[in-house]
N, C-alpha and C positions, 0 to 999 in steps of 0.2 A: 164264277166265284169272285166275290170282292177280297183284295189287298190287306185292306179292315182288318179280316176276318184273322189272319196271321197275327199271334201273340208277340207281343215285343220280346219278349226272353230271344224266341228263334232266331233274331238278327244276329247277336253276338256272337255267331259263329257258322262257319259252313259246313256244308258235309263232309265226312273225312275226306281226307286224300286216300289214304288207304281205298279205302272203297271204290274212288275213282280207280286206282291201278288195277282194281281187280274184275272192274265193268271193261276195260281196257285192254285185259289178257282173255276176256272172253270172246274178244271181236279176231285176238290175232291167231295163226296157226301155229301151235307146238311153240310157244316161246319157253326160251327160257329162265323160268321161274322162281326168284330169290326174294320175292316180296312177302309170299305168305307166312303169318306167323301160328301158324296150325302145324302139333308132328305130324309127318309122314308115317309114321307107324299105327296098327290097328290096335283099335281100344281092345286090349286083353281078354282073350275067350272068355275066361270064368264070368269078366266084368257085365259080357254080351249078354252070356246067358241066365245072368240074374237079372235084366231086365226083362227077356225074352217072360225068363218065368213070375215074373211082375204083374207082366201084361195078361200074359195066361192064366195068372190065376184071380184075375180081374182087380188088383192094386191100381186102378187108371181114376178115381176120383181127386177130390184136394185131399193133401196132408193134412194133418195142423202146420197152422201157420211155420212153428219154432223149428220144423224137420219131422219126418220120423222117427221115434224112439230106438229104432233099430242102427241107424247113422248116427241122432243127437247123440246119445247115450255113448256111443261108441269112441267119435270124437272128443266129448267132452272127457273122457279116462285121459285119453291120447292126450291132450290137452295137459291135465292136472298134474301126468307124469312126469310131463318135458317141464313144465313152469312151476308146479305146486301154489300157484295164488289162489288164496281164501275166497277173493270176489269174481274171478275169472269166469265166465261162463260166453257157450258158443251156442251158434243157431244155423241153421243151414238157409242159403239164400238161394236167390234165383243164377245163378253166377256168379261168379265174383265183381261181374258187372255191377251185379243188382247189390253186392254187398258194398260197390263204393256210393252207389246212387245214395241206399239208403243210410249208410256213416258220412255222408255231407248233407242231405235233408235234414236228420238227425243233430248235428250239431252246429250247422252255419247258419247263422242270422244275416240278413242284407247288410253290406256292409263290415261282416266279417273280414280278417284277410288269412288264405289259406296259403304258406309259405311251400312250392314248388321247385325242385330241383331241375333245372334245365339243361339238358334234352329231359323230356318225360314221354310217359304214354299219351296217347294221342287224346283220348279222353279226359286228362283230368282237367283241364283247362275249362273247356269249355262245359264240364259238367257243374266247376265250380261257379263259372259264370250264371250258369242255369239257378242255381240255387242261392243265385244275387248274393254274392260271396267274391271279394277281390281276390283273384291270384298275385301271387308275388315271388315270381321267378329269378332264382339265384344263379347265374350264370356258373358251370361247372368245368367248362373245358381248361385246358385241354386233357386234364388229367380221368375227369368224370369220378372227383375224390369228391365225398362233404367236405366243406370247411365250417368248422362248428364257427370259429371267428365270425365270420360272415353271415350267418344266420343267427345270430347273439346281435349280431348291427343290425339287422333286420325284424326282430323284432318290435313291433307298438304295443298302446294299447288295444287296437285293434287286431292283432295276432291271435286268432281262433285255433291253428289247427297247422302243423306240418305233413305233408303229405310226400311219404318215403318210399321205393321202388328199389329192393336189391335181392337177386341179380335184376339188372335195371334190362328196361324196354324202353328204347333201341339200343343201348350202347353194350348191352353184356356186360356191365362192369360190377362187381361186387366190393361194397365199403367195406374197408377194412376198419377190423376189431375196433384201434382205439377211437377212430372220427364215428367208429356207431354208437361205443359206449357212452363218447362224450356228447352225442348227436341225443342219445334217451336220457341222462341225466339233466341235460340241458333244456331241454322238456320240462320232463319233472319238478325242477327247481320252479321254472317260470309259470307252471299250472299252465302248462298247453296241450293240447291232445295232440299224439303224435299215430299216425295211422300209416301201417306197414303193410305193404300191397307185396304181400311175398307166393302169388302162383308162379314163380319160376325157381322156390326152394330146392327142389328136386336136382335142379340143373346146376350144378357146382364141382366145377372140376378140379381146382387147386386147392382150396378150404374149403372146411366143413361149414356148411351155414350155419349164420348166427342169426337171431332175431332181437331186434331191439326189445321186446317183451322182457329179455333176459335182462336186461337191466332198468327197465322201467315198469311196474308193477300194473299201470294203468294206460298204457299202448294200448291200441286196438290192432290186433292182427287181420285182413284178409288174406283169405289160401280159397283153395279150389283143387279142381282134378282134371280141367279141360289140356293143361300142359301136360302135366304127369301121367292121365292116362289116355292122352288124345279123346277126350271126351268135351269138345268145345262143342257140339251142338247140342249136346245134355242139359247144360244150362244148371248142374249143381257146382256151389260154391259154398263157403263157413266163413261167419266170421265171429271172433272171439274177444272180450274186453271186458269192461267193470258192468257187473250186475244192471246196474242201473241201465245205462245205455245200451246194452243189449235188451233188455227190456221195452225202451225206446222204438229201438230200429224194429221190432219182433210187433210193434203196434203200428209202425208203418207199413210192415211188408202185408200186413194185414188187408188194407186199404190200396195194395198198389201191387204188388207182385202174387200175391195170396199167398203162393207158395213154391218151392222147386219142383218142379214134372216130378208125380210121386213115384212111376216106375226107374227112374233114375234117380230116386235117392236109394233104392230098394239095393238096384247095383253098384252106388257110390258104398254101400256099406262093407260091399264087397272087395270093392277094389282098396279099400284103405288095407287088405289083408295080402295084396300084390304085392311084391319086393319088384321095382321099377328099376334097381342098381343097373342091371344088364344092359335096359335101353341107355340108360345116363352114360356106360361106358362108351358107346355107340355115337351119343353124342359128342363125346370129346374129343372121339375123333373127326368125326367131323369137324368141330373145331379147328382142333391142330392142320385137318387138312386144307380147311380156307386160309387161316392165319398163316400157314407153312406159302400159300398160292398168290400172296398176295402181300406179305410185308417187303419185299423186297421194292415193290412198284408205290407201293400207300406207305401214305404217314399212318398211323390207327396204333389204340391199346387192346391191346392184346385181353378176349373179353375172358373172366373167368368163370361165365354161369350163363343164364338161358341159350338163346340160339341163335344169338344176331353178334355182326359183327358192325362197326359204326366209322367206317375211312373217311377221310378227309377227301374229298372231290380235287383234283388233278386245276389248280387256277383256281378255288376257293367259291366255286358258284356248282355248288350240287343240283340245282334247275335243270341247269344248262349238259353237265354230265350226265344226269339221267334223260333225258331226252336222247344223248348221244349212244346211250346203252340201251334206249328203249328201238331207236333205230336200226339198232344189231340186233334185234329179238330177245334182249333180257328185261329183264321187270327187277329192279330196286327202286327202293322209296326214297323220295330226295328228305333230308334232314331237317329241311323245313317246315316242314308238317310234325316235326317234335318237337319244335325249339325256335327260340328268336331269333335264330343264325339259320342260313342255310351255306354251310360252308362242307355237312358230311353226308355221306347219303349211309341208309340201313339196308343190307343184307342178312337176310333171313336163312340159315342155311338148314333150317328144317326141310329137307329133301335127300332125294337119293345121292349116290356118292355120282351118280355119272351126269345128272343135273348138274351138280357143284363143282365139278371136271368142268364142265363147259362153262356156265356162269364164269369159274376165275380165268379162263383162255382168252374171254369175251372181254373180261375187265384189266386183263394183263396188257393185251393188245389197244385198248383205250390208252390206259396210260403211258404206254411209250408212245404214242401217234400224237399225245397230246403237247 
């Protein structure tokens, strides 16, 4: 194969890191395992067996493109209820993946700049890059608060498009009320598209979630079900915003996703009818139990929502700490791989409670030897 033949896009970034840690834990015996950000929990009977009867009753071709009518329809009430906007309307994607691929296709020109909160998810950078769109990452430590200030200085005329994550991936942290409210009006004012990547809505232990939509009329929401209902290899996700641009994206996914696995929207319809409270309580404990195993030894905020907790590495080089924990048989993500710093690493603590017993033993014993 010629060199050549590689498109210049693919340079501006590597393969995850993630991914390396998870090629990495398939080579070693029983580690253990704080990297994955997949629940430990199975995706809900009912939710099983409405794909089971999907399939059985031969639902396995394409959808239309916009979703099934049995999920769109559904969603879009759900929708209408919570927000009541006239121009709102949703679509079912291939993931939530697929709904940020195609809400940056959809609106970023070369040369756009997509304003980034850092630490972020490990994709948005480089998806931004992909779609020849400048990121422009706002340093957020050590609190991992918005400062609206700061992103009012950051804007140009070339400011296309803020890209928001709460409860955030890696850091667990949930923006409070006012830096959200003034984070969507702040938007609004300046006609910028503000796009809220909220699959870890669910997971909110001290507040009830808020979404920037509540205060900005034309936010684009994505959500999904891969967290909420451990359904990440289903590959259904929604996203919601102004007529127009949903419209947009629904003629992209056309041309590029086609459509969500139809038997998994069949049971995504289902499971929006599952009350998840139960696990979420389950989760916060877990929470508590990491944070309770481990503030005494780490600097770290205390996360209020998904399932990561984000410590400061013991001497300010998370590399060098995660190697020393990967030595001991545990698997965390050094912080570098989310951010321009690598001073924290990410613990994942979607796992059982006797994993996470050991993981913090493992990481107790690090930092006092350090």
């Amino acid at each position: 194969m010629h060199s050549s033949w590689i498109a210049d896009r693919t340079s501006a970034f590597d393969s995850s890191g993630i991914r390396r840690v998870f090629d990495l834990a398939a080579k070693m015996t029983n580690p253990v395992n704080l990297s994955i950000g997949q629940p430990d929990f199975d995706v809900p009977e009912s939710v099983r067996e409405a794909c089971i009867e999907a399939i059985n009753s031969n639902r396995n071709g394409y959808s239309v493109t916009q979703g099934i009518p049995a999920l769109r329809e559904k969603l879009q009430q759900q929708v209408d209820k919570e927000y009541g906007h006239s121009d709102r309307r949703v679509f079912v994607s291939s993931g939530t993946s697929g709904g940020l691929v195609l809400s940056l296709l959809a609106m970023v020109n070369p040369g756009d700049e997509v304003i980034v909160f850092d630490p972020y998810f490990v994709m948005y950078k480089p998806l931004i890059e992909l779609v020849g769109g400048v990121a422009v990452l706002l340093d957020t430590y050590p609190t991992f608060q918005v400062d609206v200030d700061q992103v009012a200085a950051a804007i140009t005329e070339k400011t296309k498009l803020i890209l928001f994550n709460s409860p955030s991936n890696p850091t667990g942290v949930l923006t409070d009320e006012a830096n959200l409210r003034a984070l969507a009006e702040l938007a609004a004012d300046r006609g910028i598209a503000l796009v809220s990547d909220e699959i870890y809505r669910e997971f909110c232990y001290d507040q009830e979630f808020i979404s920037p939509a509540k205060f900005n009329e034309e936010s684009v929401v994505i959500d999904g079900f891969s967290k909420s209902h451990a359904m990440t290899g289903w590959r259904v996700g929604f996203v919601h915003g102004p007529a127009e641009l949903i419209e947009t994206m629904v003629k992209l996914q056309q041309y590029s996703f086609v459509c969500a696995p139809q038997p998994a929207q069949w049971a995504a319809a289902v499971a929006l009818d599952y009350d998840v409270s139960s696990l979420m309580e389950v989760y916060r404990g877990k929470r508590d139990r990491v944070v309770s195993g481990l503030q005494n030894d780490f600097n770290l905020v205390v996360p209020g929502g998904a399932f990561y907790v984000f410590p400061e590495a013991p001497g300010g080089d998370a590399t060098a700490f995660v190697n020393r924990a990967i030595e001991n048989n545990l698997l965390i993500i050094p912080g570098g791989i989310f951010s321009d710093r690598d001073t924290h690493f990410r613990i994942s603590y979607a796992a059982d409670d006797e994993t996470i017993d050991r993981g913090v033993e493992i990481l107790q014993r690090l930092a006092r030897s350090s």
